[in-house]
PASEDREN-923205 format. One line per 4 residues: number of its first residue (from 0); their letters; for each residue x, y, z of C-alpha. Coordinates in steps of 0.5 Angstrom, whole numbers, always signed. Last residue first. Layout:
# residues N
NUM> A> X:Y:Z  ...
END
This chain:
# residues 535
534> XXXX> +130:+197:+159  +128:+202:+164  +134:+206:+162  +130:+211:+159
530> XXXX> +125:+211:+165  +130:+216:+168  +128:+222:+163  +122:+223:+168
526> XXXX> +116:+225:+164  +112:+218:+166  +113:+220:+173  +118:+220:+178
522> XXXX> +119:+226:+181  +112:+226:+187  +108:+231:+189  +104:+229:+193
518> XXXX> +96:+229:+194  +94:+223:+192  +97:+221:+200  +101:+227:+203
514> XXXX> +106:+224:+208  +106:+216:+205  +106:+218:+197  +111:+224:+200
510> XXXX> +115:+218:+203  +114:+214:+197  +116:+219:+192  +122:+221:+197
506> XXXX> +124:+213:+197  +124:+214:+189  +129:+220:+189  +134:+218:+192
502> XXXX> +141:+219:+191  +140:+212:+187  +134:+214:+184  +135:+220:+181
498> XXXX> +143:+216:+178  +140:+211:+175  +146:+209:+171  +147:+208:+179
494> XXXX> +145:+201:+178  +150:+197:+174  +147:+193:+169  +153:+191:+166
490> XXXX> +150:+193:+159  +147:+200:+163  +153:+202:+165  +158:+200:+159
486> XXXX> +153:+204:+155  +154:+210:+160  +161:+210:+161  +166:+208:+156
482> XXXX> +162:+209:+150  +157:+215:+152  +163:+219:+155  +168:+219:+150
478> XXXX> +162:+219:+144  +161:+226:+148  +168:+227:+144  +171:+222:+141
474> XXXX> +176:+226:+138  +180:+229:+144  +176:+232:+151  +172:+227:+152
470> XXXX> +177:+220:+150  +182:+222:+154  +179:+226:+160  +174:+219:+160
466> XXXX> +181:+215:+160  +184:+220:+166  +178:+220:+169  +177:+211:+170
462> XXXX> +185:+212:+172  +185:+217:+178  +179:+214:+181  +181:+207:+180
458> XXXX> +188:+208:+183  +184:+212:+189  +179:+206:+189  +184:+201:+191
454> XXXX> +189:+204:+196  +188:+199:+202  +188:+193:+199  +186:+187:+204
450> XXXX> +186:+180:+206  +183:+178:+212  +185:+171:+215  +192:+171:+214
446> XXXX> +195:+165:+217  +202:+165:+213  +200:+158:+208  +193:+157:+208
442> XXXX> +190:+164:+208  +197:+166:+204  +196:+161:+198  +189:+163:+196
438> XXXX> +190:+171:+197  +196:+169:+193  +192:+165:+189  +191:+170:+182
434> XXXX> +199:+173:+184  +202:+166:+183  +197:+166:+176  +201:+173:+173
430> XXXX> +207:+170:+175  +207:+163:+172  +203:+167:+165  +209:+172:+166
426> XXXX> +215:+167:+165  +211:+162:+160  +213:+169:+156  +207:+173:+154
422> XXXX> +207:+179:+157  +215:+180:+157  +216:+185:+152  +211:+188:+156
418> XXXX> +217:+191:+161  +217:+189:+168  +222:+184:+168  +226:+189:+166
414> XXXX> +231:+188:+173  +231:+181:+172  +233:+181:+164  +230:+175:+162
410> XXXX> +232:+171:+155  +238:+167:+160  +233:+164:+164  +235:+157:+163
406> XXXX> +232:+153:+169  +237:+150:+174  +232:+149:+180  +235:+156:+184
402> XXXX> +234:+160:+177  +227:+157:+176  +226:+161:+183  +230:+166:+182
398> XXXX> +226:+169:+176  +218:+166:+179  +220:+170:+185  +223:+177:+180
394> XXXX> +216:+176:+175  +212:+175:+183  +215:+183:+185  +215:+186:+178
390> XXXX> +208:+184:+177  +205:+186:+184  +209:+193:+185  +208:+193:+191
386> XXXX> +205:+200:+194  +199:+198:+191  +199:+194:+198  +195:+187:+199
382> XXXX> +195:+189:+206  +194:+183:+211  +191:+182:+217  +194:+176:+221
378> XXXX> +192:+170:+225  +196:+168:+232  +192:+161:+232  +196:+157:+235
374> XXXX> +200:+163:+239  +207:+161:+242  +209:+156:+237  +204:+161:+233
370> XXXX> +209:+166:+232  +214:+163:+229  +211:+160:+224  +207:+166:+223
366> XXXX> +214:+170:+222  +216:+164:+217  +209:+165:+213  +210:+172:+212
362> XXXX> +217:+170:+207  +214:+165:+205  +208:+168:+202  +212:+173:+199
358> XXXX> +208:+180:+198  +213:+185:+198  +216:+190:+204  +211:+188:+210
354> XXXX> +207:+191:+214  +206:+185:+219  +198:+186:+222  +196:+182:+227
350> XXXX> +189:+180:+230  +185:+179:+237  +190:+184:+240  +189:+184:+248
346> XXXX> +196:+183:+252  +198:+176:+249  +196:+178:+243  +200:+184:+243
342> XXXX> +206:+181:+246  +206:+175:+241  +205:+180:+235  +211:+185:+237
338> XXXX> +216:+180:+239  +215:+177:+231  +216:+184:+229  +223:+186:+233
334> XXXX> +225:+178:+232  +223:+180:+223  +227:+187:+223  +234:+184:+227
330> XXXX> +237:+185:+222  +240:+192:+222  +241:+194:+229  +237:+199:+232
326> XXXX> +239:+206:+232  +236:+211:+237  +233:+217:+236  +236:+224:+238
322> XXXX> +235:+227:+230  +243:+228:+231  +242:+220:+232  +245:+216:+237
318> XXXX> +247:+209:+238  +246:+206:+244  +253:+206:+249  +254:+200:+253
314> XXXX> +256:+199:+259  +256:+191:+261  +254:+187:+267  +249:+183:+262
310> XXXX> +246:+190:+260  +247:+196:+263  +244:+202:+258  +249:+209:+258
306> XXXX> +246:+216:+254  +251:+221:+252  +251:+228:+254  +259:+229:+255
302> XXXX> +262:+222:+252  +263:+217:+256  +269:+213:+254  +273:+213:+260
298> XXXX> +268:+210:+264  +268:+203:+260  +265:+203:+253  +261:+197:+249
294> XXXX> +258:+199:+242  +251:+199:+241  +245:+198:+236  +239:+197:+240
290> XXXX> +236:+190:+240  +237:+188:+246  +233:+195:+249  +226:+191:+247
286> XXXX> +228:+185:+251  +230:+189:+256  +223:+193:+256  +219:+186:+256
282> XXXX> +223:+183:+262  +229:+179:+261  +234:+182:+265  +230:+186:+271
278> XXXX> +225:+192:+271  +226:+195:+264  +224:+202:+262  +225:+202:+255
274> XXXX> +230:+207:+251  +225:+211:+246  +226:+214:+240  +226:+208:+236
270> XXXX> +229:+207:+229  +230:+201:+224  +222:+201:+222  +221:+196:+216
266> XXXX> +220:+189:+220  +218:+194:+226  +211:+196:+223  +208:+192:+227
262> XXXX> +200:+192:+227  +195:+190:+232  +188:+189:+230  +183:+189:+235
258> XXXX> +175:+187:+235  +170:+188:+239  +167:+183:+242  +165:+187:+248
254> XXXX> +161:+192:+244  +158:+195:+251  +161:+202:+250  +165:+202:+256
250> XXXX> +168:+195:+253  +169:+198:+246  +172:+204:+250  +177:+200:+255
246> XXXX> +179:+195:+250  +182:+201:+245  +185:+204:+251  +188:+197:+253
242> XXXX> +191:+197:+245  +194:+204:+246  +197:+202:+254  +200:+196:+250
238> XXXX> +204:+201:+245  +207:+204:+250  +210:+198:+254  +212:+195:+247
234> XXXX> +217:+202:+247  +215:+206:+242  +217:+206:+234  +221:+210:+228
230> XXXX> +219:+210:+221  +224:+214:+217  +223:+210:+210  +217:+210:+207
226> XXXX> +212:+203:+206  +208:+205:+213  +207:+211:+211  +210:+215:+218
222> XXXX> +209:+216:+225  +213:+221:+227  +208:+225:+232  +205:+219:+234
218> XXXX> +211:+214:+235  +209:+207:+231  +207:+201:+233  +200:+200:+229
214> XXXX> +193:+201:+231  +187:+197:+227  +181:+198:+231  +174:+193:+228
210> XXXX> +167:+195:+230  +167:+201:+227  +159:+203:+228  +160:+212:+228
206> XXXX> +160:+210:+235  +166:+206:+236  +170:+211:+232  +168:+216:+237
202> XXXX> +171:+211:+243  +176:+210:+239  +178:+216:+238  +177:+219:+246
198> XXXX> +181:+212:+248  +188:+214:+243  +188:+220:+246  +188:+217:+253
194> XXXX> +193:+213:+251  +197:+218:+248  +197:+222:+242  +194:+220:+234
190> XXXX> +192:+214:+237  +199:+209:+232  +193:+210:+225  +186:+209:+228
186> XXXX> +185:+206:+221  +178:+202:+221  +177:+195:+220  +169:+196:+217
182> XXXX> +164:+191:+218  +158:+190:+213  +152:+194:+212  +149:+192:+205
178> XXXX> +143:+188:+209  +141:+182:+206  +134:+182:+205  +131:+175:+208
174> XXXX> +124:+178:+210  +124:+183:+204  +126:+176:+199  +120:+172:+202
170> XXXX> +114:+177:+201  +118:+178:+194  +116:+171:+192  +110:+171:+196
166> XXXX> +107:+176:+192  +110:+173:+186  +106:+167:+187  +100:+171:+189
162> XXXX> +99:+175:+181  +94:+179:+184  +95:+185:+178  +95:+190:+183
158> XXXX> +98:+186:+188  +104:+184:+184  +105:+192:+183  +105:+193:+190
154> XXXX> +110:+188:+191  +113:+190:+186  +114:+197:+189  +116:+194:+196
150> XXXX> +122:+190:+193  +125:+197:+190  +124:+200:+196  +128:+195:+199
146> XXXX> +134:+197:+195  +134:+204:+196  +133:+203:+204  +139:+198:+204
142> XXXX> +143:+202:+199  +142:+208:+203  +144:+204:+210  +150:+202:+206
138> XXXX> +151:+210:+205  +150:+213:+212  +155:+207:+214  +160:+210:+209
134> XXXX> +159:+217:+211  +159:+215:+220  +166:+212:+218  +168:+217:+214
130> XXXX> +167:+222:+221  +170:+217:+225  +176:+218:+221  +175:+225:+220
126> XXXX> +175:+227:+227  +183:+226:+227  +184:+231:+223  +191:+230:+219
122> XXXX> +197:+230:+220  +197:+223:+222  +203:+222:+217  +200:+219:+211
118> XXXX> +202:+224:+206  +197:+231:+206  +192:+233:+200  +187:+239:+202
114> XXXX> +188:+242:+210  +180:+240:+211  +183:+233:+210  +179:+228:+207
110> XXXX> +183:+226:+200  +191:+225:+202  +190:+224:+210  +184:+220:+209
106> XXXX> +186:+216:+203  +192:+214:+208  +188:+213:+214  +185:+207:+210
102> XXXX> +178:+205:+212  +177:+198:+210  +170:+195:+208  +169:+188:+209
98> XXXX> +166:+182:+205  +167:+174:+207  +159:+174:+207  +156:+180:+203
94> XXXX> +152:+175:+199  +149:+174:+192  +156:+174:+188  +156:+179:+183
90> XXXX> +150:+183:+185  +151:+183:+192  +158:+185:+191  +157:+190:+186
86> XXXX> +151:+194:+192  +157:+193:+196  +162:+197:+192  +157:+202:+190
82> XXXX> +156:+203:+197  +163:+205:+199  +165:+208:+193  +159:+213:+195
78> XXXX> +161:+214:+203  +167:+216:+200  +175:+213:+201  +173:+206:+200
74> XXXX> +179:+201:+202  +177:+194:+199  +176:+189:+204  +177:+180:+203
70> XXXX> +176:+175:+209  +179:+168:+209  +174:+161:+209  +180:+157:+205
66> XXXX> +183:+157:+212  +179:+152:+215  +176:+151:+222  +180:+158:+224
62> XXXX> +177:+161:+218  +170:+160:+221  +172:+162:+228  +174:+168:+225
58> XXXX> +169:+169:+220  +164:+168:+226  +167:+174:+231  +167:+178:+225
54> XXXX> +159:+178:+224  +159:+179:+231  +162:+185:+231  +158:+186:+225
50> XXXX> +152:+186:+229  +155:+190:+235  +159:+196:+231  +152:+196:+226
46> XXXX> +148:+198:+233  +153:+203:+236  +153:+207:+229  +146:+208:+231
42> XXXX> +137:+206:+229  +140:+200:+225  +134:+197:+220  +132:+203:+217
38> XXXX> +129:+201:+212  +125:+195:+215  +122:+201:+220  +120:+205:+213
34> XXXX> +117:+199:+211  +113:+197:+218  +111:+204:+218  +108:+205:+211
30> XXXX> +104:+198:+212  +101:+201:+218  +99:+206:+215  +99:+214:+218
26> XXXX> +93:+218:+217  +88:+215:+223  +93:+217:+228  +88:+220:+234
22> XXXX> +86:+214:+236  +92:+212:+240  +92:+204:+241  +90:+202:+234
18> XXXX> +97:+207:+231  +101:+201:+236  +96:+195:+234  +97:+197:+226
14> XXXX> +105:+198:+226  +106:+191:+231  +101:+188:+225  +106:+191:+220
10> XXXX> +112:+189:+222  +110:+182:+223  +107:+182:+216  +115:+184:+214
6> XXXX> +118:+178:+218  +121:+181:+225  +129:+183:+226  +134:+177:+228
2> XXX> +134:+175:+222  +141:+170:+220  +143:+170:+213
END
């Protein structure tokens, strides 16, 4: 990893010569400063937007080197869930590199909204999201202080027992810590009102460290999941305004090489409730209004209150909904999506989102294709959504599939391929290994550079209590519990077993140590039950 913050004996040196030059400050310990400093590494959330901007910039410029260098999140709903997931990553595979955060709106809406549950429909307060960013980074900077205190302890105990080689060891691993803070893409859902409402909220979210925006192509107040049905979208005029207003903030906040993710919802939205304003034939409005479903009428036919467009020396009558909003025609999903991503590139987005209704690796690929005969490196962030339904959909494609080469598929049933009848058919273990590449197999083939889920941790929340409510309250009792959770926790050596010190507690024992000297009162004595896990 690069540093670009001092070793540790520089630290302390700065710390000494800062305390010397005061004469009044006899109590305060260099060494103490420097570790406190190296704790905190980032003072405000427009540092953590500036260093993991950049952080993005060079995996997408990696990933344009070779598509085998793609990108991966999972979506995090609490500050905890956030943490933990980095700490787990950094345990498992030694580096955060290639691993981000998401900030679903969706979870927002469904778990962080003063108004209790809601479904994703921008009802919720628009002040939560940045408020959820700020949560997660408070707990990423904790996980740094935490883990770093842990370094300082041995070190202090390789001092007491002078074992020098140790000493340079841990000496080595502070000044090359790899912090657990990691780029965040953020949900701004569709701006949650106009452009300038959509700038206020971006600049708030910039703040509270999010370096990369995901804005969709929806109508605020109509805006919708974006795998439910009644999704209506704007004018591209209206939606290029939104990601000028995202630039303008992270431009006005210094964060120059912010990051904006563009989604199209038009592959599943058949509704707009706006005609586009066009200039001349041709121009992006009329391109848009092309796609509106319409009959051809002369004089005669119009009706009273109907809405008339000319096109091509024609009159037509787009079709109206009761609701007032405007038809397009079915069909025409995938032009309305691949126009939506060459213009937003083409006017400030630095990355796609095509919200699709399965996973299928060419059907995302054709839209990419063609995009990137006008955009070379057009490159996408894909939702691996749990709206999919992963081993019905892959079980289908490998069914049609060997059905289009000829291949005897009598024993399968296609619409209860879901069934656990089917688990151990050659069928199931194709499907199950197309699923494993997928990510693999979309960043070579479809251009996706990042590849997350959105919902995760909602699912495991819901399914890890649901087997600990099982266990805990039927015959197993407190075995429940001790068996499923707590033993598993210490084999696996995973670090808030230790829950006092994972909130905490050893960093505040240092600060009282720092504070107060033999004086303080500390928690982590020999009494503490914590020192139960210690093996």
């Amino acid at each position: 990893m690069e540093t670009t913050h001092m070793t540790y004996n520089q630290e302390i040196a700065k710390a000494d010569a800062l305390i010397g030059g005061q004469g009044n400050w006899d109590g305060i310990a260099p060494e103490s400063v420097a570790r406190m400093r190296l704790q905190n590494r980032f003072h405000t959330g427009l540092d953590i937007a500036r260093y993991t901007a950049a952080i993005m910039r060079r995996d997408m410029a990696a990933y344009d080197a070779d598509p085998s260098a793609y990108t991966q999140s999972l979506g995090c709903w609490h500050g905890f869930i956030g943490q933990q997931k980095l700490i787990s990553i950094k345990k498992h595979f030694g580096s955060t590199k290639g691993k981000y955060l998401y900030l679903s709106g969706w979870m927002v809406a469904a778990l962080r909204s003063d108004f209790g549950p809601l479904p994703d429909q921008s009802m919720h307060e628009k002040t939560s999201v940045p408020a959820l960013i700020e949560e997660l980074y408070t707990f990423l900077r904790q996980a740094d202080a935490r883990e770093l205190s842990l370094l300082f302890r041995d070190l202090d105990k390789a001092r007491e027992t002078g074992n020098a080689v140790e000493i340079q060891r841990l000496t080595h691993a502070i000044d090359t810590y790899e912090t657990h803070v990691v780029p965040i893409i953020a949900d701004i859902d569709a701006g949650f009102g106009n452009a300038e409402a959509t700038y206020l909220l971006a600049k708030k979210m910039i703040q509270a460290g999010a370096c990369a925006l995901q804005i969709e192509n929806q109508v605020s107040d109509e805006k919708q999941c974006g795998h439910q049905d009644g999704k209506v979208t704007v004018p591209h005029e209206d939606f290029l305004a939104k990601i000028r207003a995202c630039r303008y903030a992270f431009l006005e906040l210094g964060v120059d090489d912010g990051i904006i993710v563009a989604r199209t919802d038009s592959l599943g939205a058949g509704l707009t409730k706006q005609i586009a304003y066009s200039r001349e034939p041709g121009d992006i409005g009329d391109q848009y209004n092309s796609f509106l479903d319409c009959e051809e009428v002369d004089l005669t036919g119009i009706g009273n209150g109907d809405v008339i467009i000319s096109r091509e020396g024609k009159l037509l009558r787009p079709k109206r909904l009761p609701s007032n909003l405007f038809q397009f025609r079915s069909g025409t999903g995938e032009d309305r999506c691949v126009l939506d991503c060459i213009t937003s590139l083409q006017n400030g987005a630095d990355l796609l989102w095509i919200e699709t209704e399965k996973p299928h690796v060419e059907q995302i690929a054709g839209m990419v294709d063609r995009i990137r005969e006008v955009i070379p490196n057009a490159k996408l962030v894909y939702n691996n959504s749990p709206s999919f339904n992963w081993t019905l959909n892959f079980r289908q494609q490998i069914f049609d599939r060997w059905n289009a080469e000829g291949k005897d598929v009598s024993a399968y049933d296609r619409a209860k391929l879901m069934s656990a009848d089917y688990d151990a058919t050659d069928l199931a273990a194709e499907a199950d290994e197309k699923i494993r590449t997928f990510q693999k197999d979309a960043a070579a083939r479809a251009g996706i550079f990042h590849h997350l889920i959105t919902l995760p941790t909602y699912h495991t929340a819901a399914l890890s209590t649901d087997n600990l409510a099982k266990d805990y309250f039927g015959e197993a009792g407190m075995l429940g519990y001790v068996a499923g959770v707590q033993r598993k926790e210490i084999r696996q050596g995973i670090a808030c077993v230790k829950h006092q010190n994972m909130s905490g507690s050893d960093i505040g024992d240092d600060h009282k140590e720092y504070f107060a000297g033999e004086a303080a009162l500390k928690a982590g004595g020999v009494h503490n039950t914590m020192n139960q896990f210690a093996a």
